[in-house]
C-alpha positions in Angstrom: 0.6 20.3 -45.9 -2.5 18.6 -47.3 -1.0 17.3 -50.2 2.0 15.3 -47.7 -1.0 13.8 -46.1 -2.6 13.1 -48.7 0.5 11.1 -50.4 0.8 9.0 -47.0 -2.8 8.3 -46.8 -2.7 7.5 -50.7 1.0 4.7 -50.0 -1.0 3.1 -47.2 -4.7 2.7 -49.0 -2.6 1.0 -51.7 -1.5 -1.8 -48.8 -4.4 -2.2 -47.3 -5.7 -5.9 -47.1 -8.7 -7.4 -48.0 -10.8 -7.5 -45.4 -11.8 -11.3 -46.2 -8.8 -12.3 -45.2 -8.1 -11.3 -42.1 -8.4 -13.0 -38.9 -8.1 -10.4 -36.6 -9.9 -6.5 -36.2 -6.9 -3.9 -34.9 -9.7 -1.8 -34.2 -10.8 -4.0 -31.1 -7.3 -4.9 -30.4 -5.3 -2.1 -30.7 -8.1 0.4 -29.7 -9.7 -1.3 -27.8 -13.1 0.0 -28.4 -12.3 3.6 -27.2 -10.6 4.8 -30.3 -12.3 7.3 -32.8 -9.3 6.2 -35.2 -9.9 4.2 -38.4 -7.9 1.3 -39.0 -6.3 0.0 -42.3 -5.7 -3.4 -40.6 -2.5 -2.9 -42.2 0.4 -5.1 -40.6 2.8 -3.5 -38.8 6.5 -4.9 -40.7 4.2 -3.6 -43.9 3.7 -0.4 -42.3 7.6 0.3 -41.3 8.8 -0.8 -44.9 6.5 1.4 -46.6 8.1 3.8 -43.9 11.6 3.0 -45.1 10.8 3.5 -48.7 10.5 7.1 -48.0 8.1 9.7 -49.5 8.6 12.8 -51.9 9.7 15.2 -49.2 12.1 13.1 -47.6 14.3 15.2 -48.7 13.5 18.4 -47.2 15.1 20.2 -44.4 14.9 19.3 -40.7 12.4 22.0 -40.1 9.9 21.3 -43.3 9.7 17.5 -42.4 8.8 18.3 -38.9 6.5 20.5 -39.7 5.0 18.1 -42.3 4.9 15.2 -39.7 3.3 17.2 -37.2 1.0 18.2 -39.3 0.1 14.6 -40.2 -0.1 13.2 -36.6 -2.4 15.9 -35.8 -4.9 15.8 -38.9 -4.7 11.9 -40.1 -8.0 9.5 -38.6 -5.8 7.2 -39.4 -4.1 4.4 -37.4 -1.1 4.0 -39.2 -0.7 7.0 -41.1 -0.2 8.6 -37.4 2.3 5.5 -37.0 4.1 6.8 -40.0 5.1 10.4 -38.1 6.0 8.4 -34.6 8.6 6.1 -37.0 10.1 9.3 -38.6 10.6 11.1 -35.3 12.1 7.6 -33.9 14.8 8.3 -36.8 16.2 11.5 -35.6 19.2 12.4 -33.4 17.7 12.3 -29.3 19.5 16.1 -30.0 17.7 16.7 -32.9 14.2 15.1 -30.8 14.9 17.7 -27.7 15.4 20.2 -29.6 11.7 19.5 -30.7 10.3 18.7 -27.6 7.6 21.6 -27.3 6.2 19.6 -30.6 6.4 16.3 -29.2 4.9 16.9 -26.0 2.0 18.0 -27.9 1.5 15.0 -29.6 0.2 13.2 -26.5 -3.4 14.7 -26.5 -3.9 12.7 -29.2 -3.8 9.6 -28.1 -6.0 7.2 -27.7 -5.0 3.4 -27.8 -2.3 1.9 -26.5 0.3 1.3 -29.3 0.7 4.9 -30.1 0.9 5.5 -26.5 3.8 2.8 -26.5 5.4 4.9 -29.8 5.5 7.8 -27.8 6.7 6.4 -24.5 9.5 5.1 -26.3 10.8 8.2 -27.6 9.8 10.1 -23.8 11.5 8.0 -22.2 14.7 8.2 -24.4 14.0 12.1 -23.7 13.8 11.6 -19.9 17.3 9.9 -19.6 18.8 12.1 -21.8 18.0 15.7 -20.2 15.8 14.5 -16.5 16.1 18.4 -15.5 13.4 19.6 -18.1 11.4 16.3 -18.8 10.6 15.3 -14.8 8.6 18.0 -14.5 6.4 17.7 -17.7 6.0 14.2 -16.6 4.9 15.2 -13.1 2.4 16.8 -14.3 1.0 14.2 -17.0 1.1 11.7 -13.4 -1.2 14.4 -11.4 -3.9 15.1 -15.1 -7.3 13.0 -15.7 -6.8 12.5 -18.7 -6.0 8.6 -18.6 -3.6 8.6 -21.2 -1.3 11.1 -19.5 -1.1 9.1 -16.7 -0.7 5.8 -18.3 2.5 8.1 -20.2 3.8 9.3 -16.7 4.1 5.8 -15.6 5.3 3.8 -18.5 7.8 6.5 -20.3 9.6 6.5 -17.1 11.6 3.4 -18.3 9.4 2.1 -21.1 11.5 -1.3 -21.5 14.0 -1.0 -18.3 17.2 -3.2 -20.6 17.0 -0.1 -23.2 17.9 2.3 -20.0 21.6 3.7 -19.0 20.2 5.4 -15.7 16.9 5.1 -14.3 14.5 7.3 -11.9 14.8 6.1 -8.4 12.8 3.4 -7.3 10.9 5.9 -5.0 9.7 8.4 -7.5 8.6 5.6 -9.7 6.5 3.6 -7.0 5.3 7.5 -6.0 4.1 7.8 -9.5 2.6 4.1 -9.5 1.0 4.6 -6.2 -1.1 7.3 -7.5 -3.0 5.4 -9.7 -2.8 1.8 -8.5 -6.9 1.9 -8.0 -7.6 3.6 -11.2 -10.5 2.5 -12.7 -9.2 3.2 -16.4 -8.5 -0.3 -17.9 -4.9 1.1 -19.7 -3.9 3.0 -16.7 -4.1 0.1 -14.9 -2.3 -1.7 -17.6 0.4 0.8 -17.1 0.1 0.3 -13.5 1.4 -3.4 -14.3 4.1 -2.8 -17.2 6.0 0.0 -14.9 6.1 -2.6 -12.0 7.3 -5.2 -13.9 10.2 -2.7 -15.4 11.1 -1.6 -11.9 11.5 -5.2 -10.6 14.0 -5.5 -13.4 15.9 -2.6 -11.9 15.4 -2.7 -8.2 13.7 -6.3 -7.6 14.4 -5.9 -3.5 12.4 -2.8 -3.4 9.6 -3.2 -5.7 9.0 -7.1 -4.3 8.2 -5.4 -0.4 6.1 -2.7 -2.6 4.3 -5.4 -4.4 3.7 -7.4 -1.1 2.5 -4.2 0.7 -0.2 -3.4 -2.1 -0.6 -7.2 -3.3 -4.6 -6.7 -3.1 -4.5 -2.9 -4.7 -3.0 -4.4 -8.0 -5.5 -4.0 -10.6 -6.5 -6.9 -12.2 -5.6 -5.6 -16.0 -2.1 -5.1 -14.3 -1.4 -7.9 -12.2 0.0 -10.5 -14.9 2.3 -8.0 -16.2 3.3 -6.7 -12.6 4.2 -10.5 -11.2 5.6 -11.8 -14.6 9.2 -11.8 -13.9 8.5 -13.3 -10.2 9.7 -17.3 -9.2 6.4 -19.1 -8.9 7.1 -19.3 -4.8 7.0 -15.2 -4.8 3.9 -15.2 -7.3 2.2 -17.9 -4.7 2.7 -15.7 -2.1 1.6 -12.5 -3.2 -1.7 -14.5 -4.7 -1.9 -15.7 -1.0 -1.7 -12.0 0.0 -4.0 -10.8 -2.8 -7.0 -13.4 -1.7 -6.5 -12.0 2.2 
């Protein structure tokens, strides 16, 4: 297993850029100085074409890759090397995924900045629609942990991006799970707090609008843009009315 690691780890060193010229740090961006992860600074179109160019073991069967991939999202300290086991999984067959899921759950304690949380809420909330019998429950219980990150997941894997849904939890079960942590003190909870607002406007705009008037001065702040973004600048006014009350 090592050795696969090792020849990921060796593709992306070869991209990495110099540090003189970049303008940005991904560390403070996309980890947002709680991440023990190192960061290649690589961008992320370079990181999924290296992705696409495959590796040596490409070629082996369903169960060998998985267990390779694994393997590397749960030993690499790096950024996108992790990224590099969330793209192959994206891949697969949502039969192939579930029949998987005991792996993929797993893949959530290590998490710890918000772009391989949005990977794996992607793929979770794929999952969800696809069989809500087994997933509801795992992601009840990711909404009731402490551990920030599982409830950021519980919130935003619900829908993830609402337009990529078929069917969709009811609105109730979804302000439930947002009620929970609407004064959480965690700033990517709150975050997710926002982003799963926002999605349920886009499905049911009636009943998250009376939700968002209700709890206009609960909003966190690092959720509130995201939460009012779709709203006509008369319903924004008004709920910034509400929120100063």
């Amino acid at each position: 297993m090592k050795k696969h690691l090792h020849e990921v780890e060796r593709r992306l060193e070869a991209i990495r850029p110099n540090p003189k010229t970049l303008f940005w740090d991904p560390k403070d961006y996309v980890g947002g100085g709680m991440s023990t992860l190192n960061y290649l600074s690589i961008k992320i179109p370079n990181v999924r074409a290296e992705f696409k160019k495959g590796y040596s073991f490409s070629k082996l069967t369903e169960k060998e890759q998985w267990k390779i991939w694994d393997y590397i999202w749960h030993n690499s300290n790096t950024f996108e090397v992790m990224l590099q086991s969330s793209y192959w999984v994206s891949s697969r067959s949502i039969l192939e995924i579930q029949n998987y899921r005991k792996t993929l759950v797993g893949w959530l304690c290590r998490v710890d900045n918000w772009a391989h949380s949005d990977e794996l809420s992607s793929l979770y909330s794929k999952l969800l629609e696809h069989d809500t019998k087994t997933w509801m429950p795992i992601f009840k219980s990711w909404n009731s942990s402490n551990n920030p990150w599982f409830k950021r997941q519980s919130m935003v894997g619900l829908l993830y991006y609402a337009r990529a849904r078929k069917k969709y939890p009811k609105a109730s079960l979804i302000l439930k799970f947002v009620d929970k942590h609407i004064d959480d003190d965690h700033y990517y909870v709150q975050k997710g707090v926002g982003w799963t607002l926002r999605e349920c406007w886009n499905v049911y705009p009636m009943v998250t609008y009376d939700y968002l008037k209700k709890n206009a001065a609960k909003i966190p702040p690092a959720g509130w843009t995201a939460a009012t973004e779709k709203l006509s600048t008369k319903d924004k006014l008004l709920l910034t009315q509400l929120r100063k009350k």
